[in-house]
N, CA, C and O atoms as a MOPAC input file, in Angstrom:
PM7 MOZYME 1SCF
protein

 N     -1.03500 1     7.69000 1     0.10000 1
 C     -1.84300 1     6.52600 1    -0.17600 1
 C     -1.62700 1     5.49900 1     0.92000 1
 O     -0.44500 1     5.51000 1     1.26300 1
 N     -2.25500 1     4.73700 1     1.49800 1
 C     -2.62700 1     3.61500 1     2.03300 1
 C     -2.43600 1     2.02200 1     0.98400 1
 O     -3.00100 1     1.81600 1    -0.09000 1
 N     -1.66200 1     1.26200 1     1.56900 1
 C     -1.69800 1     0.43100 1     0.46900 1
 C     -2.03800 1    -0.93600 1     1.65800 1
 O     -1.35100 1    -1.15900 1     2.65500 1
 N     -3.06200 1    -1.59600 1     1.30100 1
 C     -3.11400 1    -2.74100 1     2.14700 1
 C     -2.92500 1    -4.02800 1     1.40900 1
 O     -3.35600 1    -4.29600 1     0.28800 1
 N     -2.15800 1    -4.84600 1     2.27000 1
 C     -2.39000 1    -6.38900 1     1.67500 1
 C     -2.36000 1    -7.29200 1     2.58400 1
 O     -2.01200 1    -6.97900 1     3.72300 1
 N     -2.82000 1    -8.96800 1     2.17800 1
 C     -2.83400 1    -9.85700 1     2.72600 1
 C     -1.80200 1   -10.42200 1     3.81500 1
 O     -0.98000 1   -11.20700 1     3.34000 1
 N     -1.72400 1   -10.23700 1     4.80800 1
 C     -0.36500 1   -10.54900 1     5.73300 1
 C     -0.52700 1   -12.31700 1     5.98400 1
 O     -1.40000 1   -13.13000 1     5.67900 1
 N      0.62600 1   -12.39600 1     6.60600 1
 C      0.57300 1   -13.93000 1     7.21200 1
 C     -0.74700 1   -14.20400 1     8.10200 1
 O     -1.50300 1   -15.17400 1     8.07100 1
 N     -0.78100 1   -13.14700 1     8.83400 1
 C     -1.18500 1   -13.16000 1     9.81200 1
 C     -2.82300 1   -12.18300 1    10.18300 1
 O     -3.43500 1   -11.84100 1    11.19500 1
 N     -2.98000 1   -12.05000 1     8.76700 1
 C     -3.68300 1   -11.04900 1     9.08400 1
 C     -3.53600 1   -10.00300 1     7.95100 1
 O     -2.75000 1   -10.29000 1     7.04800 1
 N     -4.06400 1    -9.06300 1     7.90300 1
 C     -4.33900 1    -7.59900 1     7.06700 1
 C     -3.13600 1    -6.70200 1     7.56900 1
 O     -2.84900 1    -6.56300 1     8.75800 1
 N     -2.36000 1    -6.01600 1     6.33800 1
 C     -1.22800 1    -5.18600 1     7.14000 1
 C     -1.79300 1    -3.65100 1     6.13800 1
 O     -2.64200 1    -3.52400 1     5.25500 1
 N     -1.01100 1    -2.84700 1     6.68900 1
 C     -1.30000 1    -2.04700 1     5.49000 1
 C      0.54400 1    -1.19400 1     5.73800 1
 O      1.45000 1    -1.41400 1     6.54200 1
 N      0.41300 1    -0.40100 1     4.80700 1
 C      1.97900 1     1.09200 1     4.86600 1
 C      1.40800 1     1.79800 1     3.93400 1
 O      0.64100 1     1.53500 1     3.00700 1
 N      2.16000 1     3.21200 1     4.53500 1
 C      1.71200 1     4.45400 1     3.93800 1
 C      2.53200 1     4.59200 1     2.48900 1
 O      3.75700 1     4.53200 1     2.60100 1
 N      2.00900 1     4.76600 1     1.16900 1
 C      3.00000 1     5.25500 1    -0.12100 1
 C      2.93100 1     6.53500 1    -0.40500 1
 O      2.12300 1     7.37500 1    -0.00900 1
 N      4.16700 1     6.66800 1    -1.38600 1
 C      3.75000 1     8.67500 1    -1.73400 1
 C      3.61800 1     8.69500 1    -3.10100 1
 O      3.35800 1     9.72600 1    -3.72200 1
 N      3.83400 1     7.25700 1    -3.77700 1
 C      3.28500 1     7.55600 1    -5.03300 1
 C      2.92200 1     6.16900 1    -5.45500 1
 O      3.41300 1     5.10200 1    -5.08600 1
 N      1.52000 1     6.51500 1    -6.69100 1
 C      0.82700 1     5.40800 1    -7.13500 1
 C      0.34000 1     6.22300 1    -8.59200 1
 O     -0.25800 1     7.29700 1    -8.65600 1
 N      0.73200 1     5.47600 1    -9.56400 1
 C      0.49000 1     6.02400 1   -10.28900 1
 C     -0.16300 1     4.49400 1   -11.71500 1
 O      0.19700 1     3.31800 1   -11.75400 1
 N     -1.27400 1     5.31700 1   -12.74200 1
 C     -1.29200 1     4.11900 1   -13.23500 1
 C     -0.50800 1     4.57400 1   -15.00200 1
 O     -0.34900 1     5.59400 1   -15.67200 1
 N     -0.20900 1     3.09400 1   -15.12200 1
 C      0.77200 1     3.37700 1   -16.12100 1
 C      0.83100 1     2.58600 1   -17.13400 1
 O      1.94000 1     2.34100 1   -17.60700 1
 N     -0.50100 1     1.92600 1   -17.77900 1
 C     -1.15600 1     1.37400 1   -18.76000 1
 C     -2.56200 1     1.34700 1   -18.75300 1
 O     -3.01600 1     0.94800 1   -17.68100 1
 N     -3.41000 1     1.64800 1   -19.62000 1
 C     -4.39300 1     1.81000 1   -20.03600 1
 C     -5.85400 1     0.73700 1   -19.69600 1
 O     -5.67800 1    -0.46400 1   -19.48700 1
 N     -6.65700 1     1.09200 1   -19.68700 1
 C     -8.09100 1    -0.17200 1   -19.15100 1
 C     -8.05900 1    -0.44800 1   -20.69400 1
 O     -7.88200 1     0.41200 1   -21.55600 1
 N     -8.26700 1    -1.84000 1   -20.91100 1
 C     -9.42700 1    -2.83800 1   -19.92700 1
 C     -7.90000 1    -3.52000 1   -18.97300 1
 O     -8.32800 1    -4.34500 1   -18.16500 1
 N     -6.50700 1    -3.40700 1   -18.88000 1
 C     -5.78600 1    -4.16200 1   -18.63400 1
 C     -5.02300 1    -2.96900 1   -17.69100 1
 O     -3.84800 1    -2.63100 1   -17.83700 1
 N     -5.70700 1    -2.56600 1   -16.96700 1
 C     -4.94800 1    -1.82600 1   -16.21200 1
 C     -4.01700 1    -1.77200 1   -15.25800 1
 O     -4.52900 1    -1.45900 1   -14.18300 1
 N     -2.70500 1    -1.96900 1   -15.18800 1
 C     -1.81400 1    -1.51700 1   -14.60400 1
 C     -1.34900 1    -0.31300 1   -13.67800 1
 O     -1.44700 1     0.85700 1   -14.04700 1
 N     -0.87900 1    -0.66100 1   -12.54700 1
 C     -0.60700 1     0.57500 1   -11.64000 1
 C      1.12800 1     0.41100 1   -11.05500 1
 O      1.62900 1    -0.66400 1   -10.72500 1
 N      1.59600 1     1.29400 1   -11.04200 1
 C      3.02900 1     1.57800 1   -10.03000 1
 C      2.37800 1     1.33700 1    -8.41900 1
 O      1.21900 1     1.54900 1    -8.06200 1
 N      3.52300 1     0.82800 1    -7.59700 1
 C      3.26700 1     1.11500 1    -6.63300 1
 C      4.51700 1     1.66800 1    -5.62200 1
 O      4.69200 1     0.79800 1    -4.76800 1
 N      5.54000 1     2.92000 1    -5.39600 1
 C      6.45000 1     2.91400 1    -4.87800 1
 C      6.56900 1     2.76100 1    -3.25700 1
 O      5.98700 1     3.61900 1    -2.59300 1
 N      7.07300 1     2.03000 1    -2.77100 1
 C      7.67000 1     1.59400 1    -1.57400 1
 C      8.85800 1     1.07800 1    -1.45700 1
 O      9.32400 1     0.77700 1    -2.55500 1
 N      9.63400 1     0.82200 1    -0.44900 1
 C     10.80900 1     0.25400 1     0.16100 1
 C     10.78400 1    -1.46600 1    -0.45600 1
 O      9.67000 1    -1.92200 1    -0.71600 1
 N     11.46000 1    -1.96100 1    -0.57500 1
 C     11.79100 1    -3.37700 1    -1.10800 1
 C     12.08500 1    -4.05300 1     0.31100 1
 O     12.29100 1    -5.26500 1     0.35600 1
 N     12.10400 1    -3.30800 1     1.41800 1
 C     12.48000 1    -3.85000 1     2.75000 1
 C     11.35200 1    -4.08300 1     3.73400 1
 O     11.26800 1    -4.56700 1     4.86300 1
 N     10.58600 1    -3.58800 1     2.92600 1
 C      8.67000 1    -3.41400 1     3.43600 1
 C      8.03200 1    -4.48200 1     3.84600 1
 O      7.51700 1    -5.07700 1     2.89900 1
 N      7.84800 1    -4.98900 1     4.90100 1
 C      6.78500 1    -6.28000 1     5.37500 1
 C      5.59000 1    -6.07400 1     4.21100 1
 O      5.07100 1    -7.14200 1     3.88600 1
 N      5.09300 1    -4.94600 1     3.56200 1
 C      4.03400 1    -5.19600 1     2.71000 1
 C      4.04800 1    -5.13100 1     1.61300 1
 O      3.02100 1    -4.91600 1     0.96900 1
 N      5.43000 1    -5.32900 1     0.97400 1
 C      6.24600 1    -5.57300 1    -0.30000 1
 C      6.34100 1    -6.70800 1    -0.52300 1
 O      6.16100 1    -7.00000 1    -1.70600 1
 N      6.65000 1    -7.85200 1     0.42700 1
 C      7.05300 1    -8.81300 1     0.52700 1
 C      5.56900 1    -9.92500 1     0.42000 1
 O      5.49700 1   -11.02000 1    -0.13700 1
 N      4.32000 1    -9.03900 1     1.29800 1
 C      3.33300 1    -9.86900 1     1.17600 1
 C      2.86500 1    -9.56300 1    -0.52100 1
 O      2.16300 1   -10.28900 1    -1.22600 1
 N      3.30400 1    -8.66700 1    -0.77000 1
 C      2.07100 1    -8.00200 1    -2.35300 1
 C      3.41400 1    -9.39700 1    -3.66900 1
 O      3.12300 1    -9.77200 1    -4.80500 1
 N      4.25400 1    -9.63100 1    -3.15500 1
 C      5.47700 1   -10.24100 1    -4.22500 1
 C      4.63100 1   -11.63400 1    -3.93700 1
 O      4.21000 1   -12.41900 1    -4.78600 1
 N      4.51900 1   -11.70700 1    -2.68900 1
 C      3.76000 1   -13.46000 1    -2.45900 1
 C      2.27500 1   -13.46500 1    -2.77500 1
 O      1.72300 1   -14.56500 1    -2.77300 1
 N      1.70200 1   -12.60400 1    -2.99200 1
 C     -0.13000 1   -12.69100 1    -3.18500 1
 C     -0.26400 1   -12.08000 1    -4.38200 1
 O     -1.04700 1   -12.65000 1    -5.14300 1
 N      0.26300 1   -11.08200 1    -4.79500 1
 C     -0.08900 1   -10.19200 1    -5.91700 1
 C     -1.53900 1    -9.81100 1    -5.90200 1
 O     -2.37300 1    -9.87000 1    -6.80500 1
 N     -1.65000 1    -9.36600 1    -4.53900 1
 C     -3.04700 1    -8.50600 1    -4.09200 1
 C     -2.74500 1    -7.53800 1    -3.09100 1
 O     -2.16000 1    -7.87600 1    -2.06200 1
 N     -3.08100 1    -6.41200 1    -3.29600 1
 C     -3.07700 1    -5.38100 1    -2.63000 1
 C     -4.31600 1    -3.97500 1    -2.94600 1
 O     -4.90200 1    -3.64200 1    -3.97600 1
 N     -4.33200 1    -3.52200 1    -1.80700 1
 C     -5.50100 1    -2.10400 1    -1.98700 1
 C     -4.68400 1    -0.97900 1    -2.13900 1
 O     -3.51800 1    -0.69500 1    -1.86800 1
 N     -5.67700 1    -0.40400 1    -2.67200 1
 C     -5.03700 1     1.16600 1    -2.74300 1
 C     -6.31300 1     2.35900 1    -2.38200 1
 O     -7.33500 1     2.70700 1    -2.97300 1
 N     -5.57100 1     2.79900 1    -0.94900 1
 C     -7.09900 1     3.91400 1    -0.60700 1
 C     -6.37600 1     5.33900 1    -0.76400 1
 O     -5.14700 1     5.26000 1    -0.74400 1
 N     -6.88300 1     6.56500 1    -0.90800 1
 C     -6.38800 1     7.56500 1    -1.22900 1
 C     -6.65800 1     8.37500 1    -0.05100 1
 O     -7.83200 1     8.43800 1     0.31200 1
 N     -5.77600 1     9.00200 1     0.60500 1
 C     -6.12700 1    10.06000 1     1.86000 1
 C     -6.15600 1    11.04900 1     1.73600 1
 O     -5.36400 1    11.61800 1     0.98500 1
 N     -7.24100 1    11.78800 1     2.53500 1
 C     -7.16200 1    13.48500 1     2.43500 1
 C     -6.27400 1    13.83100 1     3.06000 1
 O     -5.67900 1    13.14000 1     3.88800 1
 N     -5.92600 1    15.49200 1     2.62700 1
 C     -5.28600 1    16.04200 1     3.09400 1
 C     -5.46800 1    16.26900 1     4.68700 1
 O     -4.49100 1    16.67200 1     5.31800 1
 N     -6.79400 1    16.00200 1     5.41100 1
 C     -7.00100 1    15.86700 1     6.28800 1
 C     -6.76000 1    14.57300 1     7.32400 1
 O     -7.13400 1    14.59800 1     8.49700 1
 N     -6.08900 1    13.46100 1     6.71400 1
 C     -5.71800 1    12.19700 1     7.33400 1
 C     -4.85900 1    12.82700 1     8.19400 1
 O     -3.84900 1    13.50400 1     8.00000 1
 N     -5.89300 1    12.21400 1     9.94200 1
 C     -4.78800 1    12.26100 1    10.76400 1
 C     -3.64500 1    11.50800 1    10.76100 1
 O     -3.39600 1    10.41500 1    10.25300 1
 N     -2.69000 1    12.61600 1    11.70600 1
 C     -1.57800 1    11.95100 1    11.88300 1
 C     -1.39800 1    10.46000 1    12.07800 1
 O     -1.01300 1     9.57800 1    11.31000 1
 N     -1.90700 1    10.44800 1    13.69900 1
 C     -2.23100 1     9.04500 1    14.08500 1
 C     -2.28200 1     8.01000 1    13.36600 1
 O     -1.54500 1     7.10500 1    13.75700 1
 N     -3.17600 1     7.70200 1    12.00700 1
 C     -3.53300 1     7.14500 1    11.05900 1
 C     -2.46800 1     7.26200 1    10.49600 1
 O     -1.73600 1     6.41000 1    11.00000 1
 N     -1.87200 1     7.87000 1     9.66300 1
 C     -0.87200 1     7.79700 1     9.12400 1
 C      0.73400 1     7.27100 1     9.87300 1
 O      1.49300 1     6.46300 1     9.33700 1
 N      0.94700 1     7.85600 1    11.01300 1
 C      1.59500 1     6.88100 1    12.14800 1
 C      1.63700 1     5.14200 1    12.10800 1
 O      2.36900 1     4.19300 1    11.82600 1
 N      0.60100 1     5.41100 1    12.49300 1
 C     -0.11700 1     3.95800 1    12.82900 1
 C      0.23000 1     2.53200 1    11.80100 1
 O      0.54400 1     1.36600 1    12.04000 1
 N     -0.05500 1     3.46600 1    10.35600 1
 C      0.35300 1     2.60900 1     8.84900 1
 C      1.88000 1     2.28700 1     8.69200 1
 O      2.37400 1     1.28100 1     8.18300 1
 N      2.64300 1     3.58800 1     9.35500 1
 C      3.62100 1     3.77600 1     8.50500 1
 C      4.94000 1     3.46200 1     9.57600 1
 O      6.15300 1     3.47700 1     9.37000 1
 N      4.22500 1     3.20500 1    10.67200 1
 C      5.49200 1     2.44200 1    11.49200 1
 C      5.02800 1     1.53400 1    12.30400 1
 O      5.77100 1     1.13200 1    13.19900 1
 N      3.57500 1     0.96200 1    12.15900 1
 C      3.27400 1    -0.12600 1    13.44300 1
 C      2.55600 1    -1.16400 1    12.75400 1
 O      1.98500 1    -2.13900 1    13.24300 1
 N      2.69400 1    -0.72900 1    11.23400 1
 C      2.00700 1    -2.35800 1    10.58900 1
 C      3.06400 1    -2.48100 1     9.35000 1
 O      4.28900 1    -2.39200 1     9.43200 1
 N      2.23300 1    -2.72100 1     8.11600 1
 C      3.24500 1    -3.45500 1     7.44900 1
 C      4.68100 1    -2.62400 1     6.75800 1
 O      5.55300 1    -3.27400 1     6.18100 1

């Protein structure tokens, strides 16, 4: 998963390996696991907004690179 949120500075995003939801609609709730050391942990604790995009099995590397060590 792709998880993006609001940065200081801008849009960050990091790669997750699990998202899961874990209460029911109309009030839906989701997990989101990542590092607590995460530049995009820290923005989602200060905004309490974040995306969640789902990747194919076909997501390049690059892309996944790119998320998971050169932004948030």
């Amino acid at each position: 998963y792709a998880v993006g949120v609001k940065g200081e500075n801008g849009p960050s995003a990091c790669i997750c390996t699990s998202v899961s939801q874990v209460s029911p609609m109309p009030d839906c709730r989701i997990s989101v696991c990542m590092s607590r050391e995460n530049y995009s942990h820290a923005c989602m604790e200060r905004t309490g907004i974040f995306s969640v995009s789902i990747l194919s099995k076909n997501t390049s590397g690059a892309v996944i690179g790119a998320l998971g060590f050169t932004s948030g």
